[in-house]
C-alpha positions as CSV (number, residue, x, y, z in Angstrom):
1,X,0.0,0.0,0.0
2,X,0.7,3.7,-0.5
3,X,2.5,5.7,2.2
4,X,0.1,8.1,1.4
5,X,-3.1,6.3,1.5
6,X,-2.3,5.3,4.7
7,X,-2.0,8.7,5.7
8,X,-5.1,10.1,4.0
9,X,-7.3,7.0,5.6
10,X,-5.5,7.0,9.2
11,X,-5.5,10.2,11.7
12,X,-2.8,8.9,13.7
13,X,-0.1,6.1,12.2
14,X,2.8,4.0,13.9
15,X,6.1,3.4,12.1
16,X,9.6,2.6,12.7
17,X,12.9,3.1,10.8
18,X,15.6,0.5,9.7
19,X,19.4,1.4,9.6
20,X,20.9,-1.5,7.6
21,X,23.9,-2.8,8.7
22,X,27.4,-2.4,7.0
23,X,28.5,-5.7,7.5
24,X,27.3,-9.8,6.6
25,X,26.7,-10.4,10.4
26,X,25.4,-8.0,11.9
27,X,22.3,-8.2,9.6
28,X,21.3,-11.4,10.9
29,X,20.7,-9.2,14.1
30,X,18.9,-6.6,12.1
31,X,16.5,-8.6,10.4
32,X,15.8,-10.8,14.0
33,X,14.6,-7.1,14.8
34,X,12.6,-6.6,12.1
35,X,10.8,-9.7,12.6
36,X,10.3,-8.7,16.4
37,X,8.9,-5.1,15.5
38,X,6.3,-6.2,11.8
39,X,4.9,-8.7,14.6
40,X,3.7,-5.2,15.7
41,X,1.9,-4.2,13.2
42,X,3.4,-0.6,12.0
43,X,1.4,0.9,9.5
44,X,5.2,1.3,7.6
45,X,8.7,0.9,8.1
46,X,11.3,3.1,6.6
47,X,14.5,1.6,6.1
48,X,18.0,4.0,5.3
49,X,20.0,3.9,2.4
50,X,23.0,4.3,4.2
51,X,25.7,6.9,3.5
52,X,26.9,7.0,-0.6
53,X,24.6,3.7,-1.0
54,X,27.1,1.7,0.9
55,X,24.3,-0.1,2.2
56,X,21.6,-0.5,-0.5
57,X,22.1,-4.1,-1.3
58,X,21.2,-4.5,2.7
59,X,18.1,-1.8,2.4
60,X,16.6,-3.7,-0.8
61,X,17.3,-7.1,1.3
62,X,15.4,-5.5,4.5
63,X,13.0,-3.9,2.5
64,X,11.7,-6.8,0.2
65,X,11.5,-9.4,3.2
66,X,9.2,-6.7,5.1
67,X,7.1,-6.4,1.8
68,X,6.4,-10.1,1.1
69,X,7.8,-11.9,4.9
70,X,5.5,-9.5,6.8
71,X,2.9,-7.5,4.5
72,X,4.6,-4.5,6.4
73,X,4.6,-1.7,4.0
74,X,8.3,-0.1,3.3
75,X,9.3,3.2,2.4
76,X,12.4,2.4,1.0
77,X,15.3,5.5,1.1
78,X,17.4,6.0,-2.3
79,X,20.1,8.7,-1.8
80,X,21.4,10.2,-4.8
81,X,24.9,12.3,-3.8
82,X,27.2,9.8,-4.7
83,X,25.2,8.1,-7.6
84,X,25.0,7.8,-11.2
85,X,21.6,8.6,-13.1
86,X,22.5,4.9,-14.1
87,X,23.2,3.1,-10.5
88,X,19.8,5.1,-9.4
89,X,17.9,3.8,-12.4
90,X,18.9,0.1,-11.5
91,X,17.9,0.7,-7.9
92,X,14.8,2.0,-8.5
93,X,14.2,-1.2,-11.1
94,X,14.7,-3.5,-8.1
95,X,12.8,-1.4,-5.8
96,X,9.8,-2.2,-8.7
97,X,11.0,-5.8,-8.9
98,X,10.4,-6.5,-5.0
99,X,6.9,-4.6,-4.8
100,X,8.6,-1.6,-3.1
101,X,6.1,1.2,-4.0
102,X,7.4,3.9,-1.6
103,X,10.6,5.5,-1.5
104,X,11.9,8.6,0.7
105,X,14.1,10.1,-2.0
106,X,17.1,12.0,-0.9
107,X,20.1,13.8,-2.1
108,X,22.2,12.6,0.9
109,X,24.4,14.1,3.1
110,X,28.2,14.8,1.1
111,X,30.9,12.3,1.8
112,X,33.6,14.0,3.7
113,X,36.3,13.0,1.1
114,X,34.0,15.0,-1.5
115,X,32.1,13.8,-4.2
116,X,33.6,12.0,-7.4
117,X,29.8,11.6,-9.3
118,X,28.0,14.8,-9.8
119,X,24.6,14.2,-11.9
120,X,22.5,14.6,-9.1
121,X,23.1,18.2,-7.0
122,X,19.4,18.3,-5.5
123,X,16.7,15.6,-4.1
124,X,14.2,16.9,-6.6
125,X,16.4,15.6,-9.9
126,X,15.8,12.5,-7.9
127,X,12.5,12.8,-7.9
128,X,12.2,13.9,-11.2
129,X,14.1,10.5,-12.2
130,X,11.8,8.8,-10.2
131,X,8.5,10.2,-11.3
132,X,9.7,9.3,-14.9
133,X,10.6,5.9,-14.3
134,X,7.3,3.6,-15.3
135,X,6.8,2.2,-11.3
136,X,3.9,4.2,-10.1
137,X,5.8,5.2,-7.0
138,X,4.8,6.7,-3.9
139,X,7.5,9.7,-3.5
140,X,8.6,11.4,0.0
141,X,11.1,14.0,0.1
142,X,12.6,15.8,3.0
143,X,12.3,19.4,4.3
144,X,14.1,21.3,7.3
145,X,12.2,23.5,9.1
146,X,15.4,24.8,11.2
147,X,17.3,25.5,7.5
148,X,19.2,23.5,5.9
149,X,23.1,23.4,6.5
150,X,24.1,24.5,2.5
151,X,21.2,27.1,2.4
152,X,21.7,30.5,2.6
153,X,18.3,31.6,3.4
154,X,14.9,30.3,4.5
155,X,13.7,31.4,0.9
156,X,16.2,29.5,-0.6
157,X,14.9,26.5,1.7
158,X,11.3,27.0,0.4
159,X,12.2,27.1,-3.3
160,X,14.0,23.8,-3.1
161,X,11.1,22.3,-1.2
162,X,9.0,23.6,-3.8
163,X,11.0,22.1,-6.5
164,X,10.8,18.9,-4.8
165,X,6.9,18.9,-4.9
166,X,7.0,20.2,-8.4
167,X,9.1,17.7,-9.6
């Protein structure tokens, strides 16, 4: 189901977030947890991309068990800093092939060593991409009420949030 279905039919919703691990073993623990917390019955869980995709092969894993294991609906993240239009294109092809529908896109946070890939510079390319992919996706993008870190204004904030929704 749609993220936001559920929030158009539900006043009040419970949901947790996912932060997949970096390594083999310590997802065994990680997915023990998710067991434990679908058995709960969250209307979603969101589970992290992890920083530069590092971690994607371990959020599609997470993800696509809580689909089809559970029936718990996923909002899947996708991060786009570090990526090429192509790697994003292939994640958002196996997002489609495991029933993901939803997916918090992001531009990410920038690697402290820099960036070596630049065709994505804002969230709402991201969007964009994902809007014109054929997957009838649920999109959720991020705002900061506080200001963003890069931004030099408020307005500036409120344009890029707009550009995310008009994307």
């Amino acid at each position: 189901m749609k993220i936001i279905d559920i929030l158009n039919q539900k006043k009040v919703t419970l949901s947790f977030e996912v932060f997949p691990p970096k390594t083999e073993e310590a997802l065994l623990s990680v997915e023990k947890a998710t067991e434990i917390i679908a058995a709960l019955r969250p209307d979603f869980m969101s589970v992290t991309y992890g920083a530069g995709g590092g971690t994607s092969k371990h959020t599609t894993r997470i993800a696509a068990d809580l689909e089809k294991k559970y029936g718990t609906n996923v909002l899947a993240h996708l991060t786009c800093v570090s990526s090429t239009k192509e790697t994003v294109r292939k994640m958002i092809d196996t997002y489609k092939e495991h029933g993901i529908r939803n997916i918090m896109a992001l531009r990410g946070d920038i690697p402290a060593e820099g960036r070596s890939v630049f065709d994505y510079n804002y969230a709402s390319e991201l969007i964009y991409d994902i809007k014109s992919h054929d997957g009838d996706f649920c999109i959720g993008g991020a705002c900061y009420p506080e200001g963003h870190v890069e931004s030099a204004s408020q307005a500036e904030d409120i344009r890029h949030l707009k550009e995310k929704v008009d994307a």
